[in-house]
Residue, then its C-alpha position, 0 to 999 in steps of 0.5 A: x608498829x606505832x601509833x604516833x602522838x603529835x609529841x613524839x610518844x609511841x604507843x607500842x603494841x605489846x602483841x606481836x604483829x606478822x612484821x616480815x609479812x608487812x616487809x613482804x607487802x613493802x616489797x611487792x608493792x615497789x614492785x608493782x604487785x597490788x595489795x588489795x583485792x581486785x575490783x572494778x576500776x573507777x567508774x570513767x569520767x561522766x558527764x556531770x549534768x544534763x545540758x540544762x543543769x546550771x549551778x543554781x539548780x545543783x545547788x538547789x537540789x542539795x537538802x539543806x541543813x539548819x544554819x545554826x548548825x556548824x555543817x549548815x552555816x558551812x553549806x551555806x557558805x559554799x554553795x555561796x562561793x560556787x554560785x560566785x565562782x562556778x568555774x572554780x574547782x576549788x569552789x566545787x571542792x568546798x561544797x563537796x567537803x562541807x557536803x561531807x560534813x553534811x552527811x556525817x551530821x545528818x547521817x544521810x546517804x542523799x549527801x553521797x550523791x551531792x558530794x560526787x556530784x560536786x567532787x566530779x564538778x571539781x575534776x572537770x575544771x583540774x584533773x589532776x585535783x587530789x582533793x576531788x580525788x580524795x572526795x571520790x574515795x570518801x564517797x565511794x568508801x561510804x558506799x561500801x565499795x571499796x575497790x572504787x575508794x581504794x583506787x580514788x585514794x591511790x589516785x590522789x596519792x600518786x600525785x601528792x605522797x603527803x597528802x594525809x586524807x587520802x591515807x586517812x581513807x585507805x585506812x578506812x577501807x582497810x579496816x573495814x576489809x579487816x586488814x588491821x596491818x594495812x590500817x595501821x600502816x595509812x592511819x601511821x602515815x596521816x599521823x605522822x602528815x597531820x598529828x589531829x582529831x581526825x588521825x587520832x580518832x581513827x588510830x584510837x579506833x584500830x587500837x580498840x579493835x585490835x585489843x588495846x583498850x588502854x591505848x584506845x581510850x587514851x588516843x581517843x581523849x586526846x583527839x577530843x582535847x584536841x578539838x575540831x572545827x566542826x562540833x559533831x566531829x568532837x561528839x563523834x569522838x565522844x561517841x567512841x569513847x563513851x561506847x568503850x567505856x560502857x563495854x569497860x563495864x565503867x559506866x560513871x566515865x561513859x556518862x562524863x564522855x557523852x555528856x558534853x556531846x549532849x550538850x553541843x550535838x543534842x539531836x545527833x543520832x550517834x550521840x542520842x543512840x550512846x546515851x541511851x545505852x548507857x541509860x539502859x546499862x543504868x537501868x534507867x529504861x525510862x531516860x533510855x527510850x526517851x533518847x531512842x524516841x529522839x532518834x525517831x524524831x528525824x526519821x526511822x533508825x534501825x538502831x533506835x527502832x531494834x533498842x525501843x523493841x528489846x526495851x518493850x521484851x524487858x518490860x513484858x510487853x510482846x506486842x509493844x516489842x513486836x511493833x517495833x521490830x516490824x517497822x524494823x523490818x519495813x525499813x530495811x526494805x525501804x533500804x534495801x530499795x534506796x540502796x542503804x548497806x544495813x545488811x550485817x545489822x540487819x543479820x545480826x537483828x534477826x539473830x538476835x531476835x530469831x526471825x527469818x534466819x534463813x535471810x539472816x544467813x544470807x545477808x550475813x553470808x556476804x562477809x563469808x570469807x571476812x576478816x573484819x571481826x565485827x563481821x565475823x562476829x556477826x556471821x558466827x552468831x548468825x550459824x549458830x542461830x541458824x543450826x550451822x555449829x561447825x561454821x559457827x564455831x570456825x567464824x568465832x575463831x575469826x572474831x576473837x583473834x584481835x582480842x578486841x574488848x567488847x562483852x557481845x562477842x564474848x557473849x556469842x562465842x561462851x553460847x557458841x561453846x556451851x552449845x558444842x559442848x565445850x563447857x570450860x570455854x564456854x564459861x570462860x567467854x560468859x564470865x568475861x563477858x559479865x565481868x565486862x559489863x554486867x549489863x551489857x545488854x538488855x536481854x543478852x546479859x540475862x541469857x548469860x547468866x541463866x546459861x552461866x548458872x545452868x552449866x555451873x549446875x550441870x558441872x557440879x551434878x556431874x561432880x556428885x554423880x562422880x563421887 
């Protein structure tokens, strides 16, 4: 299985794949047999507004952004062009793409709305519209409900085989569902279409996952040399590659990658959440909370709220730490309430922390049967905090099947060892973990190495007791 450069060269997997297994799917697929799970079909055509809704008051209804961004000058200049042409479905489209933009700037779940809105507009005027099509899968697959992005992705396809997005997104949906063989099919398949940041950048994406850091690393920096129309999608890029990076323990390398997304994408949530990682495994605790505060500067963000509160633990400062988490735990129900999907991040901060840990397992509990390794991850960390060992151990088994490189995973599976009493495995995954990143965590990379140096003591007691 290949993941394709625009030159022609092949980035070969040394690890093999089930091929006769994908043969197999090949051939139940012409056959009509379905390869995803099965799901509620799309939801049917609607009526896109209330009788008394025109054009001018959707477009009012859509939160702006400021217009010295790439995204906001693109808004602005859509909701231009449908205002001047309502009828046009290829108007609708373009506010619906640049709405997409919008929510990938500005990390808000009210552009998914908007979008649908505009992508439904567009199939009013031309039903047979695989952009529109395609748009609705991108909605749906944010959303987190696959069966819909899935189907909507299939929908455009079946009109036009080489329309490249629509495999772009079935790709997304297959990673996220831990289908890593699908993923690589539909992301080969929009590299072979389009050669681009966005094909690259998903391929570089999958390649890490599934364990092939080198080549990750290596497709991700030539998707960001390839450039894109809008700079946040470039910083995105910055993002994933400095995020390697810092799990590849090279820490000068992550600071030359997100500095230029610093640069163009300053106040980007990805690309200040990085930065601040970064400054942490430094030890610069002081650059790092300032980057967090940033963060909140535009809202509450889990992620901003959970690292301020680990920064106060390393501190010695409870209270400061446990105000932090409490307004991690209000946001979630804000979430929850709104519609948000926080749930796996949500788990894995109770685990981590040793709150509620019965709802920790259920919110963990949904992704029970997963194959993504993320997911699993999760899960496993969440049974052994939870006091369910077996379970634990079993998911873990789930979470290092794809080899991926990131320290945490080693991290919870050496804690998940040494707890089973297995303490050669156990050692193994907390060496790998530190020999990773030794900082890999603020608090984690010091519980390994306590839990480390207690079973080389245990081990060497043991040893004289022997003699």
């Amino acid at each position: 299985m290949n993941i394709m450069h625009s030159d022609g060269v092949h980035l070969r997997f040394s690890r093999l794949r089930k091929i006769g297994a994908l043969r197999a799917g090949i051939l139940l697929a012409a056959a009509g047999v379905a390869l995803w799970p099965k799901g509620p079909r799309p939801e049917p055509a609607r009526t896109i507004a209330p009788a008394a809704e025109t054009p001018q008051t959707i477009i009012a209804r859509i939160p702006q952004l400021p217009a010295d961004t790439d995204a906001g000058a693109a808004l602005e200049r859509a909701s231009a062009q449908v205002l001047a042409s309502p009828k046009s479905a290829a108007a609708w489209i373009r506010i619906g793409e640049s709405l997409t933009q919008a929510q990938r700037t500005a990390r808000s779940v009210a552009y998914f709305d908007h979008a649908e809105t505009a992508y439904r507009q567009a199939l009013e005027l031309d039903p047979r519209s695989v952009e529109a099509m395609t748009g609705l899968a991108w909605v749906y697959g944010g959303r987190h409900r696959f069966a819909w992005s899935i189907e909507w992705a299939k929908r455009a396809l079946a009109i036009d085989a080489q329309h490249h997005p629509a495999h772009g997104i079935l790709g997304d949906a297959a990673l996220e569902l831990g289908d890593y063989d699908a993923a690589f099919e539909h992301y080969q398949a929009m590299m072979d279409l389009r050669p681009d940041l966005s094909s690259w950048s998903r391929g570089a994406h999958l390649l890490w996952i599934t364990g092939h850091k080198r080549e990750g690393i290596a497709l991700m920096e030539r998707a960001i040399r390839s450039g894109a129309p809008f700079a946040e999608n470039t910083a995105w890029c910055r993002v994933r590659l400095a995020t390697m990076l810092l799990h590849d323990g090279a820490l000068v390398p992550a600071v030359q990658a997100i500095e230029p997304a610093l640069k163009s994408a300053p106040n980007d949530s990805e690309v200040l959440l990085a930065a601040g990682r970064i400054a942490a495994a430094h030890g610069d605790f002081a650059s790092a909370r300032k980057y967090f505060e940033r963060m909140l500067e535009r809202g509450e963000n889990h992620d901003a709220l959970v690292a301020l509160g680990d920064l106060c633990s390393v501190e010695s400062d409870p209270a400061g730490a446990e105000a932090y988490f409490l307004r991690v735990e209000a946001l979630h129900t804000a979430n929850r309430a709104t519609g948000v999907h926080d749930h796996t991040s949500m788990a894995k901060f109770y685990a981590d922390h040793d709150r509620r840990l019965d709802e920790a397992l259920k919110l963990a509990a949904e992704h029970a049967d997963t194959p993504n390794v993320l997911e699993a991850d999760v899960l496993a960390w969440v049974c052994f905090k939870a006091g369910d060992l077996p379970r634990a151990i079993a998911t873990m088994k789930k979470t290092l099947s794809q080899n991926t490189p990131d320290p945490e995973l080693h991290f919870h599976a050496g804690m998940i060892a040494a707890a089973a009493g297995d303490h050669p495995a156990a050692e193994r995954h907390l060496q790998t973990a530190l020999a990773m990143n030794p900082r890999f965590h603020p608090l984690h990379a010091t519980v390994a190495r306590e839990t480390l140096d207690r079973l080389n003591a245990e081990r060497h007691s043991t040893a004289l007791i022997a003699r």
